[in-house]
Biotite code that builds the C-alpha atoms (Angstrom):
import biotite.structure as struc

atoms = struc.array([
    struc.Atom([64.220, 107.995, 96.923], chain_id="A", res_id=1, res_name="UNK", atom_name="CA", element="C"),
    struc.Atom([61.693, 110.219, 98.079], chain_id="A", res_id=2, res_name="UNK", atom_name="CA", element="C"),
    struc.Atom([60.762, 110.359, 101.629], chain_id="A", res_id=3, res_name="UNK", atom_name="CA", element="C"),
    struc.Atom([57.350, 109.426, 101.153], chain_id="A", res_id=4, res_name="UNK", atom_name="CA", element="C"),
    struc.Atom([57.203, 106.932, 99.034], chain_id="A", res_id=5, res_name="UNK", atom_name="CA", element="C"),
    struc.Atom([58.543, 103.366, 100.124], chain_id="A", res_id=6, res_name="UNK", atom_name="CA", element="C"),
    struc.Atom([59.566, 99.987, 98.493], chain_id="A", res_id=7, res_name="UNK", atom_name="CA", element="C"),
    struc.Atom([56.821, 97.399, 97.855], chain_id="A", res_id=8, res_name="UNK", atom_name="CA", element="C"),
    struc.Atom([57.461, 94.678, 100.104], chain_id="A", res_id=9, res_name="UNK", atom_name="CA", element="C"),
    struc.Atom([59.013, 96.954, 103.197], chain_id="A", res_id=10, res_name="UNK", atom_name="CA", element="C"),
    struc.Atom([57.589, 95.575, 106.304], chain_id="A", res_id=11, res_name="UNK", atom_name="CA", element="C"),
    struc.Atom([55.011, 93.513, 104.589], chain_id="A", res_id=12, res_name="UNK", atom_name="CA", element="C"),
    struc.Atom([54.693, 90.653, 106.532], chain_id="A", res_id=13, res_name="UNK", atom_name="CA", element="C"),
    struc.Atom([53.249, 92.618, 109.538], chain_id="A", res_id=14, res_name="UNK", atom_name="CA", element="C"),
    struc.Atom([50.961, 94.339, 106.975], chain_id="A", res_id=15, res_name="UNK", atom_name="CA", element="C"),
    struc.Atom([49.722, 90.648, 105.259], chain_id="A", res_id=16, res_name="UNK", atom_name="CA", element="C"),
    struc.Atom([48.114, 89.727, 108.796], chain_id="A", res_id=17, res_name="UNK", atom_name="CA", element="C"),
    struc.Atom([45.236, 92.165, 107.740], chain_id="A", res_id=18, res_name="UNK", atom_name="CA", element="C"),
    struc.Atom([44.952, 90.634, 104.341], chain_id="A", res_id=19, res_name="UNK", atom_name="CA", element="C"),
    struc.Atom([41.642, 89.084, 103.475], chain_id="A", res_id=20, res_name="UNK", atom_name="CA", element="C"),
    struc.Atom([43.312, 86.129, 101.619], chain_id="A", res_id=21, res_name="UNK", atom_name="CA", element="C"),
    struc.Atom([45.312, 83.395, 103.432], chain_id="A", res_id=22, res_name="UNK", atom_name="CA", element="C"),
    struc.Atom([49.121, 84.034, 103.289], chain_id="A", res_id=23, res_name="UNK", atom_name="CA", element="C"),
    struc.Atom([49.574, 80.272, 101.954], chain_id="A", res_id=24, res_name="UNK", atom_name="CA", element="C"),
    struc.Atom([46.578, 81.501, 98.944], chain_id="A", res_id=25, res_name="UNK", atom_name="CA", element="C"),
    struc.Atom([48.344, 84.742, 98.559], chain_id="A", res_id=26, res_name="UNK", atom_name="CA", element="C"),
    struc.Atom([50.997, 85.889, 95.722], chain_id="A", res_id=27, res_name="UNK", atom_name="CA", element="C"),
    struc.Atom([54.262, 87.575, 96.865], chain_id="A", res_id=28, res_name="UNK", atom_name="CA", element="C"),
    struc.Atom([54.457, 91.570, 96.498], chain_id="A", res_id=29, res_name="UNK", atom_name="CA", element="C"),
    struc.Atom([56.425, 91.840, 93.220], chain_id="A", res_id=30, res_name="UNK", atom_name="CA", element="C"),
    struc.Atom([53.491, 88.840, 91.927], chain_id="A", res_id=31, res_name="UNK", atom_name="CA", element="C"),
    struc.Atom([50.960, 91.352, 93.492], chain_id="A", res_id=32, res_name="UNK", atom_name="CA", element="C"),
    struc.Atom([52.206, 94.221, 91.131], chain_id="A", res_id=33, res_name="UNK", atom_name="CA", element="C"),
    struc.Atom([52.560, 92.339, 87.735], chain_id="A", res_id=34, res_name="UNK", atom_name="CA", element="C"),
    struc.Atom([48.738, 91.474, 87.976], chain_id="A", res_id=35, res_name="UNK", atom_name="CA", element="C"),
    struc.Atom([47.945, 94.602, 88.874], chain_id="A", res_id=36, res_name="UNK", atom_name="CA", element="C"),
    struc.Atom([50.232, 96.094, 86.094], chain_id="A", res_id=37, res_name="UNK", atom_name="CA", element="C"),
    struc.Atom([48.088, 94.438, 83.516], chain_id="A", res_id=38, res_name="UNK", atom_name="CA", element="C"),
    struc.Atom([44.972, 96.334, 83.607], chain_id="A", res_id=39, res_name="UNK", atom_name="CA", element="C"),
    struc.Atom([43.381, 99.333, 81.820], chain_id="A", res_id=40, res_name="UNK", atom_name="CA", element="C"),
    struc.Atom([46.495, 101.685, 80.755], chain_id="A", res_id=41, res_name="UNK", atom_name="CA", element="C"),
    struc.Atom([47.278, 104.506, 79.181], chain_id="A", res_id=42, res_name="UNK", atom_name="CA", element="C"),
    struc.Atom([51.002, 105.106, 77.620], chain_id="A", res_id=43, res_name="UNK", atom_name="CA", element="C"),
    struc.Atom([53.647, 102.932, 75.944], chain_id="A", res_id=44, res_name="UNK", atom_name="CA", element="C"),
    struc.Atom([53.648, 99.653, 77.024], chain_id="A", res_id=45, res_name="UNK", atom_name="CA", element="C"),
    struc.Atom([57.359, 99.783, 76.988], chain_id="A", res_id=46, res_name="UNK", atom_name="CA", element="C"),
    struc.Atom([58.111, 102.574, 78.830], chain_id="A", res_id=47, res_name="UNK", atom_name="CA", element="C"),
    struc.Atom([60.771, 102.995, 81.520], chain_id="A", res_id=48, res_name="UNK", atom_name="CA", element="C"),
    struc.Atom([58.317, 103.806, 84.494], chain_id="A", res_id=49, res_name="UNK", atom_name="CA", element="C"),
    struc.Atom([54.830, 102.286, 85.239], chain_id="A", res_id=50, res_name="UNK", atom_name="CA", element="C"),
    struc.Atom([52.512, 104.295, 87.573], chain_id="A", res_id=51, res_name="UNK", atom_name="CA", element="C"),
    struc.Atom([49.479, 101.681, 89.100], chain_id="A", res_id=52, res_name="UNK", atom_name="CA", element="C"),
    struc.Atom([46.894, 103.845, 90.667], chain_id="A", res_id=53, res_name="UNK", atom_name="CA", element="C"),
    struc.Atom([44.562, 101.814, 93.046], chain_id="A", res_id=54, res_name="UNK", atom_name="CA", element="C"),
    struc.Atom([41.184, 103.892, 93.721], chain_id="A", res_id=55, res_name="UNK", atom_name="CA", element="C"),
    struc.Atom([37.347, 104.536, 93.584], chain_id="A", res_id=56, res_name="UNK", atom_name="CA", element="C"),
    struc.Atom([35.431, 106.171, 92.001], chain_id="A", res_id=57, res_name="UNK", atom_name="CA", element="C"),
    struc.Atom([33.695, 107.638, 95.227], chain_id="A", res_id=58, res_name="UNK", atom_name="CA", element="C"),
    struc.Atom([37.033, 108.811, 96.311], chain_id="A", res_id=59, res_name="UNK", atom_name="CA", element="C"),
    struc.Atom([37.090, 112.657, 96.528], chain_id="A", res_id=60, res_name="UNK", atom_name="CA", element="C"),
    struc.Atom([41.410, 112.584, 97.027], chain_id="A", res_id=61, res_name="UNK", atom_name="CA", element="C"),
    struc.Atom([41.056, 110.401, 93.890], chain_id="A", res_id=62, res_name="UNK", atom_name="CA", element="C"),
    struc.Atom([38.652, 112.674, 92.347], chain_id="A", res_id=63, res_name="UNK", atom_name="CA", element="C"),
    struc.Atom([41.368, 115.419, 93.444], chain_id="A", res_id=64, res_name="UNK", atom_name="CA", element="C"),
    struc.Atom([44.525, 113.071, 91.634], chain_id="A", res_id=65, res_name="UNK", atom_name="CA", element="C"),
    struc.Atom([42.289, 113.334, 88.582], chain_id="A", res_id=66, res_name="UNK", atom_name="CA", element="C"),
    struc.Atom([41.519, 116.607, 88.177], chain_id="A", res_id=67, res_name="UNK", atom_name="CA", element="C"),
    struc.Atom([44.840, 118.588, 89.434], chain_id="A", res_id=68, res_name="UNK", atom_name="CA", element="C"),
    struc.Atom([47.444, 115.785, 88.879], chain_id="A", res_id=69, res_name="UNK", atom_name="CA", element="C"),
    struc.Atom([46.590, 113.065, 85.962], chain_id="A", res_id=70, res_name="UNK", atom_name="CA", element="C"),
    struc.Atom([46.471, 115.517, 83.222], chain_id="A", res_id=71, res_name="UNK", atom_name="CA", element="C"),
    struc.Atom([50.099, 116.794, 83.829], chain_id="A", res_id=72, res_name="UNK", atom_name="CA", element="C"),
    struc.Atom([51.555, 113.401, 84.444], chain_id="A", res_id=73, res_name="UNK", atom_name="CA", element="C"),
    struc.Atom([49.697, 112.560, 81.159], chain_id="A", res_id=74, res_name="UNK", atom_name="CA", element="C"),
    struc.Atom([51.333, 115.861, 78.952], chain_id="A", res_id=75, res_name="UNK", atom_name="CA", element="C"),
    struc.Atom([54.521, 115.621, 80.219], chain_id="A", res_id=76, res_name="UNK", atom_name="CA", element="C"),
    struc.Atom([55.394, 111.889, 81.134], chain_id="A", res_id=77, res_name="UNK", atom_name="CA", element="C"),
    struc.Atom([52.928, 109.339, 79.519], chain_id="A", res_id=78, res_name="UNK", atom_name="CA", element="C"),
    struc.Atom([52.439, 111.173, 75.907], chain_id="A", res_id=79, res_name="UNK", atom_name="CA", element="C"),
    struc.Atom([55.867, 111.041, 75.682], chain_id="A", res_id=80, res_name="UNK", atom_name="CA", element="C"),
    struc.Atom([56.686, 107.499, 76.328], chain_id="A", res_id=81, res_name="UNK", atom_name="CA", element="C"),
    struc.Atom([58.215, 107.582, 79.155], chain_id="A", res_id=82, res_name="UNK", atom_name="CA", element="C"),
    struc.Atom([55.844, 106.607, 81.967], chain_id="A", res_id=83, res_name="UNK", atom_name="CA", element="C"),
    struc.Atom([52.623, 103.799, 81.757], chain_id="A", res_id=84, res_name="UNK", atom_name="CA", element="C"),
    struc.Atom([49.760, 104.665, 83.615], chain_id="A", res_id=85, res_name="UNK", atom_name="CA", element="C"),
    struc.Atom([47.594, 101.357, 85.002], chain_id="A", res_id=86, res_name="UNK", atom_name="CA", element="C"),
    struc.Atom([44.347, 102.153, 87.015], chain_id="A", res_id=87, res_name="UNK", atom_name="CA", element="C"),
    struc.Atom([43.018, 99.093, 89.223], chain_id="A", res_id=88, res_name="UNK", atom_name="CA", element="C"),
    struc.Atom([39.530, 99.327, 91.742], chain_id="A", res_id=89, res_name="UNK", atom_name="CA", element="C"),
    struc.Atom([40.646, 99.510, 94.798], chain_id="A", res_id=90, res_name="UNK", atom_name="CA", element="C"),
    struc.Atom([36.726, 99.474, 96.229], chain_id="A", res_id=91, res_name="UNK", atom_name="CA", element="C"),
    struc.Atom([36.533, 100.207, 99.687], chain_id="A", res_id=92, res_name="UNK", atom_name="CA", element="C"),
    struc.Atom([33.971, 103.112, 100.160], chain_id="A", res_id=93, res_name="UNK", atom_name="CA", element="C"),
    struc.Atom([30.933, 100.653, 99.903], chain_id="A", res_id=94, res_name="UNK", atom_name="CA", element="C"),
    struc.Atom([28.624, 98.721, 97.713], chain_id="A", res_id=95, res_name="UNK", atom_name="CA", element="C"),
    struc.Atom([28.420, 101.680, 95.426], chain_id="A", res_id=96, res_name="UNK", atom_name="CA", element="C"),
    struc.Atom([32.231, 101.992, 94.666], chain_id="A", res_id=97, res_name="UNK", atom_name="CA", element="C"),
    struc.Atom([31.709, 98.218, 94.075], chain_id="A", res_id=98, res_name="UNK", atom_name="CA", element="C"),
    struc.Atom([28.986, 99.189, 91.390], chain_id="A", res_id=99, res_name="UNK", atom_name="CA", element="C"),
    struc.Atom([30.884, 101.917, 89.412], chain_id="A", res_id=100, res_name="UNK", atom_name="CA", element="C"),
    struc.Atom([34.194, 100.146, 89.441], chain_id="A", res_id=101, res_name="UNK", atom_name="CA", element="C"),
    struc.Atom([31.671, 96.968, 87.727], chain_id="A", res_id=102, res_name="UNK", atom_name="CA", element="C"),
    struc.Atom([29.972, 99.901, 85.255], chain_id="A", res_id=103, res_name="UNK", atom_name="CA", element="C"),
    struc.Atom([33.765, 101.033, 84.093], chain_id="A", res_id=104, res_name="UNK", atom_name="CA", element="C"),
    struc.Atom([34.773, 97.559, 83.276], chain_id="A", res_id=105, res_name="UNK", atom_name="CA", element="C"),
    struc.Atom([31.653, 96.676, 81.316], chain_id="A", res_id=106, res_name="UNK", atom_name="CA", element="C"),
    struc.Atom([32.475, 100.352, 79.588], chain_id="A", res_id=107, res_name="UNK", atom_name="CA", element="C"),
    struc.Atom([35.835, 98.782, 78.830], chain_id="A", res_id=108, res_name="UNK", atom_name="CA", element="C"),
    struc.Atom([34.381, 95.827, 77.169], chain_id="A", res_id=109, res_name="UNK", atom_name="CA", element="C"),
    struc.Atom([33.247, 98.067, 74.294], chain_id="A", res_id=110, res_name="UNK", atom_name="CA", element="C"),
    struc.Atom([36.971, 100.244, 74.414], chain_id="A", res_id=111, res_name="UNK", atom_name="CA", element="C"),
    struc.Atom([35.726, 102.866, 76.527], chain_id="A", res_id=112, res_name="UNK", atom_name="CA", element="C"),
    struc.Atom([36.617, 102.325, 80.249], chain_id="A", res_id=113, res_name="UNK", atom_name="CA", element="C"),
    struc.Atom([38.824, 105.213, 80.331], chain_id="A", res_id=114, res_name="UNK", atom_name="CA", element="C"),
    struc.Atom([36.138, 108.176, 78.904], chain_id="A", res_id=115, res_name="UNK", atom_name="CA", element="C"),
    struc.Atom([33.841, 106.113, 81.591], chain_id="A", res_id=116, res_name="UNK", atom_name="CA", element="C"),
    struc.Atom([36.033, 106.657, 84.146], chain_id="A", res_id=117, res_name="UNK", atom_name="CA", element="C"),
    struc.Atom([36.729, 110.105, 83.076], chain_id="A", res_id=118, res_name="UNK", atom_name="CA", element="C"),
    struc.Atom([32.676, 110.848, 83.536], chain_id="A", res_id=119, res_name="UNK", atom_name="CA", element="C"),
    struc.Atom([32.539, 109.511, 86.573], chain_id="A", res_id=120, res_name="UNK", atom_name="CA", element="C"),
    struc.Atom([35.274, 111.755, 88.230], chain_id="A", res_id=121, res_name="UNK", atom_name="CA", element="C"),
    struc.Atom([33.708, 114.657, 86.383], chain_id="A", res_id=122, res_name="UNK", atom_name="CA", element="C"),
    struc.Atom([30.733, 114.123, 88.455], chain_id="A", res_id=123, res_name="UNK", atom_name="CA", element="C"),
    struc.Atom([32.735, 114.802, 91.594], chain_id="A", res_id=124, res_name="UNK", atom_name="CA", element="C"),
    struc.Atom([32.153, 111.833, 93.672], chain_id="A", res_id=125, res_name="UNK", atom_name="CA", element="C"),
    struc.Atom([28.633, 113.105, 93.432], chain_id="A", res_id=126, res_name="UNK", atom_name="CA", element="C"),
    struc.Atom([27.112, 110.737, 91.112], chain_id="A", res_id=127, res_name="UNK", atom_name="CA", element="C"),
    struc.Atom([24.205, 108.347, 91.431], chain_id="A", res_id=128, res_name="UNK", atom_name="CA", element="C"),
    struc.Atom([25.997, 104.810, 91.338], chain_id="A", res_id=129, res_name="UNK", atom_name="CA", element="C"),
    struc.Atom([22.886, 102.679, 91.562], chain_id="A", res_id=130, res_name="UNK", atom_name="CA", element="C"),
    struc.Atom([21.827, 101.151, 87.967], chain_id="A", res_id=131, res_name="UNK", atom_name="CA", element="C"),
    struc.Atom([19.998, 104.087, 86.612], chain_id="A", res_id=132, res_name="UNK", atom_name="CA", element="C"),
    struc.Atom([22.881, 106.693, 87.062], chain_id="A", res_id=133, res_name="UNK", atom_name="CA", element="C"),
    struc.Atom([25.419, 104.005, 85.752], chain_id="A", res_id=134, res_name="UNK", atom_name="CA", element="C"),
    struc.Atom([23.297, 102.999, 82.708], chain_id="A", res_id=135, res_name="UNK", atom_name="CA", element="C"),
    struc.Atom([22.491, 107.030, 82.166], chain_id="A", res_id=136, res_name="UNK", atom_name="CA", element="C"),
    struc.Atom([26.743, 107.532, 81.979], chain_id="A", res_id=137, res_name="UNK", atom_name="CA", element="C"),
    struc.Atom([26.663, 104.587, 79.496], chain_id="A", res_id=138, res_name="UNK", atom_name="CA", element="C"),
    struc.Atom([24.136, 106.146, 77.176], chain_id="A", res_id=139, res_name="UNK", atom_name="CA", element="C"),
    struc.Atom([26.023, 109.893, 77.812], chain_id="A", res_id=140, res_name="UNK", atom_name="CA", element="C"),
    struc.Atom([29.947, 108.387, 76.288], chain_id="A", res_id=141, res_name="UNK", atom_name="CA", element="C"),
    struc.Atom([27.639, 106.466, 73.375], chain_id="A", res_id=142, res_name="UNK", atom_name="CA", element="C"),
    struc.Atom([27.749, 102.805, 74.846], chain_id="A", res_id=143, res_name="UNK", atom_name="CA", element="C"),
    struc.Atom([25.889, 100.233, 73.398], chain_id="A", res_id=144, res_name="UNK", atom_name="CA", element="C"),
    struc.Atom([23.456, 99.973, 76.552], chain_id="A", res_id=145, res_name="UNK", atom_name="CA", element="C"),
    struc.Atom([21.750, 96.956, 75.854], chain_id="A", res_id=146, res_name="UNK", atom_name="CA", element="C"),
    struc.Atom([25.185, 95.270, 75.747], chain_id="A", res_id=147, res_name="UNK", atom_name="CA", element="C"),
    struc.Atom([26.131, 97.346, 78.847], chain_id="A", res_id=148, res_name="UNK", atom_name="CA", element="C"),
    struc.Atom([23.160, 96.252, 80.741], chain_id="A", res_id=149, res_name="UNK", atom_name="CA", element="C"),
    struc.Atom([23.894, 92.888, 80.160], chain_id="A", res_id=150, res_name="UNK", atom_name="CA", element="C"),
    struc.Atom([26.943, 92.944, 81.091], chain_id="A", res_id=151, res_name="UNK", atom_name="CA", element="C"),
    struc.Atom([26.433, 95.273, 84.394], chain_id="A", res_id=152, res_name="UNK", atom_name="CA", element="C"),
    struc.Atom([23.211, 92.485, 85.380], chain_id="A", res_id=153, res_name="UNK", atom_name="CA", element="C"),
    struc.Atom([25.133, 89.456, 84.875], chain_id="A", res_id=154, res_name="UNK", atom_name="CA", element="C"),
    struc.Atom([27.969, 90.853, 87.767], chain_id="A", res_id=155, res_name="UNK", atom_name="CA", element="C"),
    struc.Atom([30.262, 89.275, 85.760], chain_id="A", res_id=156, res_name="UNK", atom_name="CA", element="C"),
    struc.Atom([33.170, 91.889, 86.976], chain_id="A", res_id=157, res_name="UNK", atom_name="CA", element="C"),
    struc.Atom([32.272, 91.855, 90.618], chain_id="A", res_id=158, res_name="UNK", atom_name="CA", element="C"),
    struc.Atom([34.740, 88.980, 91.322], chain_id="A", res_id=159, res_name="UNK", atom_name="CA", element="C"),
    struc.Atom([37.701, 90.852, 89.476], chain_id="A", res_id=160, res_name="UNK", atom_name="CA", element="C"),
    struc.Atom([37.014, 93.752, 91.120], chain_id="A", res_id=161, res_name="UNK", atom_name="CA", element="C"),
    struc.Atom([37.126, 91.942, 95.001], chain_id="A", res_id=162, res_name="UNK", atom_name="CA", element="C"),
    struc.Atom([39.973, 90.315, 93.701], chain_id="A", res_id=163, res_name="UNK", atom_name="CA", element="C"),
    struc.Atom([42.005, 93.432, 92.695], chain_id="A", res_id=164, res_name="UNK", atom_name="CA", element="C"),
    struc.Atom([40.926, 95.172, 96.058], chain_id="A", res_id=165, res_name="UNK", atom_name="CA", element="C"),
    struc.Atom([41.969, 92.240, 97.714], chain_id="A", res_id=166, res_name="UNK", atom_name="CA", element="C"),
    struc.Atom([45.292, 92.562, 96.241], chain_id="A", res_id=167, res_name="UNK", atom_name="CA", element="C"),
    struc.Atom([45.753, 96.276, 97.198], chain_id="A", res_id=168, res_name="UNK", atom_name="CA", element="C"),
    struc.Atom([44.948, 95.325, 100.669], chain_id="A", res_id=169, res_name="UNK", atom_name="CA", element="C"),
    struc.Atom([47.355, 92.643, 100.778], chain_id="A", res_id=170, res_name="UNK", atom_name="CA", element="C"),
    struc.Atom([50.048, 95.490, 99.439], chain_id="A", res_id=171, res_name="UNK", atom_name="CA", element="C"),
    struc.Atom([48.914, 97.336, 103.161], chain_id="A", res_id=172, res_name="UNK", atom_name="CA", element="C"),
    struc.Atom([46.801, 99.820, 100.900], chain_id="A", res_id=173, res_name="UNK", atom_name="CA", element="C"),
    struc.Atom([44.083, 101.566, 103.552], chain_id="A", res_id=174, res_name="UNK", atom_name="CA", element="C"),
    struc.Atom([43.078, 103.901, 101.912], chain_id="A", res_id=175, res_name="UNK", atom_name="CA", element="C"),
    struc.Atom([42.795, 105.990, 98.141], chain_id="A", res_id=176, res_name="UNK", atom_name="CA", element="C"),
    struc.Atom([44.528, 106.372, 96.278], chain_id="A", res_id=177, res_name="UNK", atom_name="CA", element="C"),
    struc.Atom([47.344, 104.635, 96.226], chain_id="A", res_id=178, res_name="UNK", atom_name="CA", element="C"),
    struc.Atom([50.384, 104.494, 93.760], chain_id="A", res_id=179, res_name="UNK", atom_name="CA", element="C"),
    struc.Atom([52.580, 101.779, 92.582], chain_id="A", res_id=180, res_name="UNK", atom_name="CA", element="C"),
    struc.Atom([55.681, 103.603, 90.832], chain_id="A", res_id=181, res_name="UNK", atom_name="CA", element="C"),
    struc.Atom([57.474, 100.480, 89.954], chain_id="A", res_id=182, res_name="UNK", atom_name="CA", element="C"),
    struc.Atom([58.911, 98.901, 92.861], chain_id="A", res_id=183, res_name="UNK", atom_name="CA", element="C"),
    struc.Atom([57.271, 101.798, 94.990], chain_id="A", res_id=184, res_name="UNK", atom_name="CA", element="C"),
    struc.Atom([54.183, 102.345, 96.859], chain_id="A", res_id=185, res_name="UNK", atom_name="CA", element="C"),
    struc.Atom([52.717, 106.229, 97.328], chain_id="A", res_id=186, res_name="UNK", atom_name="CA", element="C"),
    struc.Atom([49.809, 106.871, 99.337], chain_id="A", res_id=187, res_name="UNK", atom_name="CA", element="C"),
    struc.Atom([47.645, 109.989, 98.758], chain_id="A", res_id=188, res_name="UNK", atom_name="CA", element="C"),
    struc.Atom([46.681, 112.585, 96.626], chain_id="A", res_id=189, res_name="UNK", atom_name="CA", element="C"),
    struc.Atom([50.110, 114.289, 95.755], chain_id="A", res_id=190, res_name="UNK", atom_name="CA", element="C"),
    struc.Atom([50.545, 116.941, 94.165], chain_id="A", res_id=191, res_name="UNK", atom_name="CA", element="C"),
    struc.Atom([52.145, 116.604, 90.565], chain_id="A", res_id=192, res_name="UNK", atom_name="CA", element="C"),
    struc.Atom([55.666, 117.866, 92.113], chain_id="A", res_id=193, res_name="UNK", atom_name="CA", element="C"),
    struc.Atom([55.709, 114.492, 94.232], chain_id="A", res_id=194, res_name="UNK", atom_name="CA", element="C"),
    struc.Atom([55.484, 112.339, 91.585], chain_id="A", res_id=195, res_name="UNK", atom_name="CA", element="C"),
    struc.Atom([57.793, 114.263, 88.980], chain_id="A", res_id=196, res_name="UNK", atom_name="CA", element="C"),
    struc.Atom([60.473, 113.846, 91.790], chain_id="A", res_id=197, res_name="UNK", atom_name="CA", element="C"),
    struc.Atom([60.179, 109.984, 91.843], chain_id="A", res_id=198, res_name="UNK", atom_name="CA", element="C"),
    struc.Atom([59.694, 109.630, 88.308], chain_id="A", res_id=199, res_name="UNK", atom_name="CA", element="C"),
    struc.Atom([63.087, 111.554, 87.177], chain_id="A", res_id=200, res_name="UNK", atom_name="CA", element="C"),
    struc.Atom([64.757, 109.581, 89.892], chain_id="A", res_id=201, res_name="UNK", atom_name="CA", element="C"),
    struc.Atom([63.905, 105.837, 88.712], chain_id="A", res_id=202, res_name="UNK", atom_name="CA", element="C"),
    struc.Atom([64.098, 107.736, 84.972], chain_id="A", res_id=203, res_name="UNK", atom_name="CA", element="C"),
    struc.Atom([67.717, 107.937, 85.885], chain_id="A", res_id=204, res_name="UNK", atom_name="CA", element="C"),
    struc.Atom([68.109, 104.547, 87.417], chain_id="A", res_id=205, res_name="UNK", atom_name="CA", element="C"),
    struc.Atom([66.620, 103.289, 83.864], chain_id="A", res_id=206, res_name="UNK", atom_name="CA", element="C"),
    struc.Atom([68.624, 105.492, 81.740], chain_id="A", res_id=207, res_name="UNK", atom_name="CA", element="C"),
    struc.Atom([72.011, 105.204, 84.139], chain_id="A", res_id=208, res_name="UNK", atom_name="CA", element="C"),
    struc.Atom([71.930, 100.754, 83.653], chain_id="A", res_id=209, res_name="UNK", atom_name="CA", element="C"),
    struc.Atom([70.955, 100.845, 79.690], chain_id="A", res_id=210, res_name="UNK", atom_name="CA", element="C"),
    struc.Atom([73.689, 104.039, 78.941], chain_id="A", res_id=211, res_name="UNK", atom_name="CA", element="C"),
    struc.Atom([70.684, 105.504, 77.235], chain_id="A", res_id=212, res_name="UNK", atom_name="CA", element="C"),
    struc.Atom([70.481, 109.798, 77.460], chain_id="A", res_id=213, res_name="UNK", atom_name="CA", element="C"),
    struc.Atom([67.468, 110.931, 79.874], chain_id="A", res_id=214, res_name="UNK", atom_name="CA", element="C"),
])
């Protein structure tokens, strides 16, 4: 395993004191990652390895994953089948971070959270995420805006959103990004070579227990 990643789970019951929801309210690590496996993805919903990135959008070491790292996981593990790639809000930077991750859900409502999300890392943490930049992004990737606005003034997202950063907190996330790689948490903005080395070894794992070729 590599050195810097660790199992979910490791030492979490020192880490759940922090946790913003009562331990009694609160669903068990491996419960933690199946919710959190089942949001916006890219890649074959069967394949071997899942990848959960929790982040925001004012995140410049995010920004960094996206730019440098994403599109090389994308070409050479989730085109191909072989990893799924889940991102989740992880908003911790501020009312703001709160806003955008609302704004990218909304997007998603009409199929487009992930060329919103894509626009607002292209702005380079940089952006204006008050309701006139938002609804300007909307307009730029061809949203309906009138059913955007609606959707971004009604806050109906803003309780998904607390309850997905909740969730990464509970997991001992303290900071973005963070990756789940399976059973596996990753902190930081790796470079491509850190996750290629944890992805052929659970690839192997996978392949080794089904006799399949890797």
């Amino acid at each position: 395993m590599n050195p810097t990643a660790r199992r979910v789970g490791w030492g979490l019951s020192a880490l759940l004191a922090f946790a913003p929801i009562a331990l009694a309210q609160s669903p068990g690590p491996e419960e933690i990652v199946t919710l959190l496996a089942k949001g916006p993805a890219r890649g074959a919903p069967s394949a071997p390895v899942t990848i959960i990135e929790l982040s925001d959008f004012q995140c410049t070491f995010c920004y960094k994953f996206w730019k440098e790292t994403l599109p090389r996981l994308e070409a050479e593990y989730v085109k191909p089948g072989k990893v799924r790639f889940v991102y989740r809000h992880l908003a911790i930077l501020g009312r703001p971070s709160v806003a955008g991750a609302q704004a990218a859900d909304c997007a998603g409502e009409q199929g487009k959270f992930w060329e919103y999300h894509d626009r607002l890392f292209a702005s380079k943490g940089a952006f204006a995420l008050n309701s006139t930049g938002l609804r300007g992004y909307a307009a730029e990737i061809g949203l309906d805006t009138a059913a955007f606005d609606r959707c971004l003034n009604s806050g109906k997202y803003l309780q998904k959103v607390k309850e997905e950063t909740e969730m990464g907190l509970t997991l001992g996330a303290r900071a973005t990004p963070v990756f789940l790689i399976n059973n596996m948490m990753l902190v930081g903005a790796h470079p491509f070579e850190t996750f290629r080395g944890i992805i052929e070894e659970e690839l192997r794992t996978v392949y080794q227990h089904s006799g399949k070729r890797h």
